[in-house]
C-alpha positions, 0 to 999 in steps of 0.5 A: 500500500505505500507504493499505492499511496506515493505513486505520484511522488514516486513518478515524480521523483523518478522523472528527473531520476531518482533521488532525495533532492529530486525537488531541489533539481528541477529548481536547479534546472530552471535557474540554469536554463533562465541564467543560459538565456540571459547568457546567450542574449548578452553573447548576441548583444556582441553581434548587433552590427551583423547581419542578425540585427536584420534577420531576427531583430526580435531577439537582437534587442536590449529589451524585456520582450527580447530576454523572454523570448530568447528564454522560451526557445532556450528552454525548449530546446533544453528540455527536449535535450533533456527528454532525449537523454533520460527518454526512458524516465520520461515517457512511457517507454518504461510500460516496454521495460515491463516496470508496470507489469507486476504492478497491473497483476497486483491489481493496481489500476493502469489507468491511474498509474497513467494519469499519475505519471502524466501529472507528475510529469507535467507538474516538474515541466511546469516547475522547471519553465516557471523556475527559469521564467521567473529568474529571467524576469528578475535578471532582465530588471537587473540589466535595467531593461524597460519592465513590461508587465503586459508581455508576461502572459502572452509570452509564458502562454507561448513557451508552455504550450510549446512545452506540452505540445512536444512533451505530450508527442513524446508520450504518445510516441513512446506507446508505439516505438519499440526501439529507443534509438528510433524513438529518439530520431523520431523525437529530433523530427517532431522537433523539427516539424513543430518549428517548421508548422510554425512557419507555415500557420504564422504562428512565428510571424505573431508571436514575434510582434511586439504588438501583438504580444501584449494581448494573450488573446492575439495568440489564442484568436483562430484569425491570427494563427490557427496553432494554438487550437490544433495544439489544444485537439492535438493535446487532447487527442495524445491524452485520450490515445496514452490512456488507451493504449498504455492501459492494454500494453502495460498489462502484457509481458514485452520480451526484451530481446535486446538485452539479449547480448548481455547474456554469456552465450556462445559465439555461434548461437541464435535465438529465434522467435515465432511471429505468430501472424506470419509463421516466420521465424525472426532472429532477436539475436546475432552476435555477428550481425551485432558485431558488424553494426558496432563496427560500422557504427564506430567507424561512422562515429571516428568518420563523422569526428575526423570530419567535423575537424577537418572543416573547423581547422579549414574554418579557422585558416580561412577566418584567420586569414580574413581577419589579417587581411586588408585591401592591398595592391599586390594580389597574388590570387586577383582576389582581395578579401576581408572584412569591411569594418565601415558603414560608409557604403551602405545599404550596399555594404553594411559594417561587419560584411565580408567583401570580395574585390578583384583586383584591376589589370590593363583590360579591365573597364570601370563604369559609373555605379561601380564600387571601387578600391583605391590609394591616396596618399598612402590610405585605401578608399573604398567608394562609388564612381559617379562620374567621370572628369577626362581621364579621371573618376569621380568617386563618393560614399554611398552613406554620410553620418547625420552630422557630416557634411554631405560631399566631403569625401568625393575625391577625383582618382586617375585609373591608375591609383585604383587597384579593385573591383566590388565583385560580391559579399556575404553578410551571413558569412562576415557574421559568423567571422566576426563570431569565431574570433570571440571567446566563445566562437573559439571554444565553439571552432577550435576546442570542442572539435579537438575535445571531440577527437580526444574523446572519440571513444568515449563519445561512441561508448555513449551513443551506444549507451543512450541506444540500447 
């Protein structure tokens, strides 16, 4: 009867493992995914002058809307990590493990063991979400952000349903995957498929607006983004599906045919079963076929590694070069390639862009409109051609502060002081420069790859693990 009597803080306790401070943890949880948040918001402040201000300026921006924001995604995406790693304590996989079979032969209700594990479970979520919300409200009004008590509910409302909604997938597909390495890829694309069916219903596009956010209503009216109600069917329909079908399959015995290799057979032995629908005999274990999927796997593992480092080293030369570059005359490739640190060209070229210039030669013709390189008095200039005088070009800056006169800079160059022409540019790639020569791009591009070769074997005894 104890065992009867604290099943709920039994389920609570084991789903985020066992253990006297179980409690404590999923407070110690929260805190950290609300203090990665803020840590992540304050690396992307670095980057404001990159082409991320103009991609995602939601979350590029020193505001409370901003922080709350970048905490739902965060926690999101460490909880599923989380849910991947202890997929067994979380979802009802554990029915396969046969945990509950004893359990339903003793006479205890499938039912409400069910209905206590999906509680338990969503009573730590929602302690852990609302933990690390919390702490990033306070520390946002500590880095002296606006307060706006008006973003609050909408913006809890939208990481908590995208919370569940994954949470209660990951319950339902847990009934109907066998094998726990496939129900983990199956995780990953239900991942993928809830930030990619965000797109298409619109609910990204609203939820971004700042406007919008301040009325929760805004996300829950069908006319904005029909998401949230297939959320709320979606829900319904997964609890109503884990009732039924963890009710049947907790009460049958699952054979684990895959604990078989730890049995000490000999090398040669098979174990065969009967599958009573087709009459055909299906082989649980091979150890030569185990074998050669080890092999494979590993040297997929040491493949996959070696790769990933081969691309950082070839990265990091590449970023290495272009921070040391600058535009000069004597081109040994008739390409010249850095990164432009001025905003006197744009919109044509903002600040922090990668650029490519070609280098000029007898046959080459310049035109007006075109973005030229050019020396004077020992100073590279980078303007526009405007215009012609004789055999000189009229040259000028696309973008002139508010405080400088317009004008200033046009200067008249002979051809034979410019040296190259704009050819291309790349705003994303002047970005992730500008990223791999922080501290933590050179931890991201440099250290774990080479903690990643160091620990190979490591790294492959873990995959292994987390798939059996």
């Amino acid at each position: 009867m104890i065992y009867r009597d604290s099943f709920f803080k039994k389920e609570l306790r084991q789903t985020y493992k066992q253990s006297s401070l179980s409690t404590n943890r999923q407070f110690v949880f929260g805190l950290f995914i609300g203090l990665a948040a803020i840590a992540l918001h304050l690396v992307l402040m670095t980057f404001t002058d990159t082409v991320l201000i103009d991609a995602y300026p939601y979350i590029m921006q020193k505001s409370f809307f901003t922080t709350l924001y970048t905490y739902n995604f965060t926690s999101l995406f460490l909880i599923f990590i989380y849910f991947l790693i202890y997929y067994h304590d979380l979802t009802f996989e554990e029915i396969r493990k046969n945990c509950w079979y004893l359990l339903c032969k003793m006479g205890y209700k499938p039912v409400l063991m069910i209905f206590s594990k999906i509680f338990a479970l969503l009573f730590s979520l929602i302690a852990i979400y609302t933990t690390g919300f919390a702490v990033t409200a306070v520390l946002t009004a500590l880095l002296k952000y606006t307060f706006r008590l008006d973003y609050i509910p909408s913006l809890y409302l939208m990481g908590i349903t995208d919370l569940l909604v994954l949470t209660f997938i990951l319950l339902t597909s847990s009934l109907f995957i066998k094998r726990l390495n496939i129900a983990r890829y199956f995780s990953v694309f239900i991942y993928i498929i809830q930030i990619i069916l965000k797109n298409i219903l619109g609910y990204s596009a609203l939820v971004t607006n700042r406007v919008a956010m301040q009325n929760p209503y805004n996300l829950i009216s069908f006319g904005n983004s029909p998401y949230l109600m297939l959320c709320f069917i979606l829900v319904v329909l997964c609890i109503i599906v884990c009732i039924f079908r963890a009710k049947t399959i907790a009460k049958y015995y699952s054979l684990p045919s895959e604990t078989y290799n730890l049995y000490n057979l000999p090398a040669a032995t098979k174990i065969l079963k009967l599958e009573s629908s087709t009459g055909k005999l299906q082989n649980l274990y091979d150890p030569e076929r185990i074998q050669r999927q080890n092999r494979i796997a590993k040297t997929a593992t040491i493949t996959s590694i070696a790769l990933i480092n081969i691309i950082a080293v070839l990265f990091n030369i590449f970023v290495i070069v272009i921070s040391i570059s600058e535009p000069n005359s004597n081109s040994y490739t008739g390409l010249m390639p850095f990164l432009f640190m001025s905003d006197t060209m744009q919109p044509e070229i903002s600040k922090n862009d990668f650029v490519c210039f070609k280098a000029l030669d007898n046959t080459t013709s310049l035109d007006v409109g075109q973005i030229v390189l050019f020396k004077q008095d020992n100073t590279v200039y980078i303007e526009r051609i405007i215009g012609t005088d004789g055999e000189n070009y009229i040259v000028d800056i696309d973008y002139y502060p508010p405080i400088s006169q317009k004008g200033s800079m046009v200067k008249s160059v002979p051809k034979s002081q410019i040296f190259g022409v704009y050819i291309y540019k790349n705003r994303w790639l002047g970005a992730l420069i500008i990223i791999a020569n922080t501290l933590w791009g050179r931890i991201i591009f440099m250290i774990i790859p080479l903690l990643l070769l160091f620990f190979h074997n490591q790294i492959y005894n873990f995959l292994r693990k987390m798939q059996s």
